[in-house]
ChimeraX commands (.cxc) that place a marker at each C-alpha (Angstrom):
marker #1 position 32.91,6.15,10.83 radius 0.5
marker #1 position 32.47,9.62,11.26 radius 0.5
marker #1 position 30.96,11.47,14.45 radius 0.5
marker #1 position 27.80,12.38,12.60 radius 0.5
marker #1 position 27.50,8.82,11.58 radius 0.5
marker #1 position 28.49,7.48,15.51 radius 0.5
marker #1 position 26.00,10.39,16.70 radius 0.5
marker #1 position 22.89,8.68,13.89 radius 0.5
marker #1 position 23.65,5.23,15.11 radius 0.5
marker #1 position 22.77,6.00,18.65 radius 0.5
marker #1 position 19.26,6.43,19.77 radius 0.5
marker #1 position 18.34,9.00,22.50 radius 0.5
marker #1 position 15.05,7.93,24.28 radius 0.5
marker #1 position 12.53,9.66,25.35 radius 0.5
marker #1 position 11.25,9.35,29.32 radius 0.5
marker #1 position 8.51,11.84,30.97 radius 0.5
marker #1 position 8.60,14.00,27.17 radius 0.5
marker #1 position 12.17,15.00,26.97 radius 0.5
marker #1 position 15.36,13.35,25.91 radius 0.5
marker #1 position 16.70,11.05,28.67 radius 0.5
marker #1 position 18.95,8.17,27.80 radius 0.5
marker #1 position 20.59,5.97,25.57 radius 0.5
marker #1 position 21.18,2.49,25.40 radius 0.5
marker #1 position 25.04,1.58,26.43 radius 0.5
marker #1 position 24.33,-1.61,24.68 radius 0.5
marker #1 position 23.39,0.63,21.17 radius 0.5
marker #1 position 26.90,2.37,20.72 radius 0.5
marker #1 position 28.89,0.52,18.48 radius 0.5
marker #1 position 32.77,-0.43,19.97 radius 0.5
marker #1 position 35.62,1.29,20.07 radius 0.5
marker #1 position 33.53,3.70,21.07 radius 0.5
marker #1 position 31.33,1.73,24.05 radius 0.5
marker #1 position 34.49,1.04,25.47 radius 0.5
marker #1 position 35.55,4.77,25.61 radius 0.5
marker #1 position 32.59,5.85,26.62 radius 0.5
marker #1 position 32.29,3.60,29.46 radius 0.5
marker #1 position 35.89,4.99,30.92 radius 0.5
marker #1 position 35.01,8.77,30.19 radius 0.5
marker #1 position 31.49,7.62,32.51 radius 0.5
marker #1 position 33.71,6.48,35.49 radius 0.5
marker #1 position 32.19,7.59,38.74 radius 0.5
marker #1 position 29.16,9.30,36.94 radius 0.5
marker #1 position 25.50,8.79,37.69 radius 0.5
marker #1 position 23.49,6.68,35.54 radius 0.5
marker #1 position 19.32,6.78,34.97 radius 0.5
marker #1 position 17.81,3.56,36.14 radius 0.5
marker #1 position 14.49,2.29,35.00 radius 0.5
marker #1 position 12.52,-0.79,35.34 radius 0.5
marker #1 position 13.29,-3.34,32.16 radius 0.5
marker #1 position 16.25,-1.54,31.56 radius 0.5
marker #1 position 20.16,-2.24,31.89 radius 0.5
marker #1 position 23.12,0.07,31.01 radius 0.5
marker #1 position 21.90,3.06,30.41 radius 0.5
marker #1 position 23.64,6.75,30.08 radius 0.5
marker #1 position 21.61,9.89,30.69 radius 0.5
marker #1 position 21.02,11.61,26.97 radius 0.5
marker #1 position 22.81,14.91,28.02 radius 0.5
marker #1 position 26.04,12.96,28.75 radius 0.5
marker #1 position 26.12,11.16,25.46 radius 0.5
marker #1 position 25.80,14.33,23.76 radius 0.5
marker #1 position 28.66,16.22,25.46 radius 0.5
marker #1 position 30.35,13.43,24.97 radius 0.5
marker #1 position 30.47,13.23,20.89 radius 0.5
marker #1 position 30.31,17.08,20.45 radius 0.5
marker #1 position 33.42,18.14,23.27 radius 0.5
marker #1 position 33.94,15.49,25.82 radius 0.5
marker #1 position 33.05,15.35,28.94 radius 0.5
marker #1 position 34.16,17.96,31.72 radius 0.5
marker #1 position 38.04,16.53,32.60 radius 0.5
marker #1 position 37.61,13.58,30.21 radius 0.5
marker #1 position 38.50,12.88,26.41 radius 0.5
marker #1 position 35.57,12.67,23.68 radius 0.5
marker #1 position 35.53,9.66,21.26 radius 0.5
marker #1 position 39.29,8.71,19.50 radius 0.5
marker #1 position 39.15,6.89,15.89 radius 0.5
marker #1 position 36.56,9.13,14.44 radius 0.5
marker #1 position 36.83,10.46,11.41 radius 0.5
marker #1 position 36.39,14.27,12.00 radius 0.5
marker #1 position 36.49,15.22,7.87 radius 0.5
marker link #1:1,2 radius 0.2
marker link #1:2,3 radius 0.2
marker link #1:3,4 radius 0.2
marker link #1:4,5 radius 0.2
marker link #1:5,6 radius 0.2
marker link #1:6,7 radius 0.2
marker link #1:7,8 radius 0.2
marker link #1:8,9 radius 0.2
marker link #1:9,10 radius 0.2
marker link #1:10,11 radius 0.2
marker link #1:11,12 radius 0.2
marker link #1:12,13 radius 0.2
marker link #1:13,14 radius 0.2
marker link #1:14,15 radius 0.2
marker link #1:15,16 radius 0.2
marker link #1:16,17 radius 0.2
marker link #1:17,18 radius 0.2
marker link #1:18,19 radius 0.2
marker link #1:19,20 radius 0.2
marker link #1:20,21 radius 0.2
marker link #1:21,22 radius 0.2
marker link #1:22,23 radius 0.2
marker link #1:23,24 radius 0.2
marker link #1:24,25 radius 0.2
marker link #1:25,26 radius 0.2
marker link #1:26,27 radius 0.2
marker link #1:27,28 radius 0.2
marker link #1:28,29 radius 0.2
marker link #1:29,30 radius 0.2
marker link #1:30,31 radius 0.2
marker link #1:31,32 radius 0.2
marker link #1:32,33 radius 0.2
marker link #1:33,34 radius 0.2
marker link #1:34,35 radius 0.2
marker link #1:35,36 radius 0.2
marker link #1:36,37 radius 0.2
marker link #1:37,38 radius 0.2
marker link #1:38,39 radius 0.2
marker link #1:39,40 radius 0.2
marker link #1:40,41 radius 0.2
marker link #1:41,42 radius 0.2
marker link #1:42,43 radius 0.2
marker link #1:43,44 radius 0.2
marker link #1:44,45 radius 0.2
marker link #1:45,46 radius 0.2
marker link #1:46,47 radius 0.2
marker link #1:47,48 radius 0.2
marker link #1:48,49 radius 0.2
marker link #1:49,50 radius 0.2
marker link #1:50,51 radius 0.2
marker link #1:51,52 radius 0.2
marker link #1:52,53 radius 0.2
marker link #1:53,54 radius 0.2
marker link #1:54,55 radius 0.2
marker link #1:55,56 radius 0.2
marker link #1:56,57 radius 0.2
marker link #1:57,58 radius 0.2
marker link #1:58,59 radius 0.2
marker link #1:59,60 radius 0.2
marker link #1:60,61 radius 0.2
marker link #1:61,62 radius 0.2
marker link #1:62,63 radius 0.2
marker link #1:63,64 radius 0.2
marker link #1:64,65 radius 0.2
marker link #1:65,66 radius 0.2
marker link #1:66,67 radius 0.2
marker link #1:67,68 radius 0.2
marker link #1:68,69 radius 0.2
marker link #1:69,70 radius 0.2
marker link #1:70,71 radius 0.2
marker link #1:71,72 radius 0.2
marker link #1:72,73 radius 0.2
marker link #1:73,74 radius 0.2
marker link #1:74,75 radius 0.2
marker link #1:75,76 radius 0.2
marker link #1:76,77 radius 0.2
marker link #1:77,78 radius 0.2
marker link #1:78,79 radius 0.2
view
């Protein structure tokens, strides 16, 4: 997979008309799994009928240059 394709399978949700969170449960493993660690003592948007979330602007950082101090997604195909 390549990051556009890891970026395309994840879906950022909307909350209050701007781009909020996405769904832990939607990013496909390795990658879950690394972003989990890379999350480590961040905060996290809860809602009501939600579980596992990630705020959108993390996720983002994440895939494009990693987060402040922490490594962005290994095994991608960056071709």
């Amino acid at each position: 997979m390549n990051l556009q394709e890891l970026i395309n399978a994840v879906p950022v949700y909307m909350h209050n008309g701007r781009r909020y969170f996405v769904r832990i449960d939607d990013i496909p493993e390795p990658w879950r799994k690394q972003f989990i660690a890379a999350l480590h003592g961040s905060a996290c948007p809860v809602l009501d009928g939600e579980h596992a979330l990630a705020f959108a602007w993390d996720w983002e950082a994440w895939t494009n240059e990693g987060l402040p101090g922490r490594t962005g997604p290994t095994g991608i195909d960056y071709s």
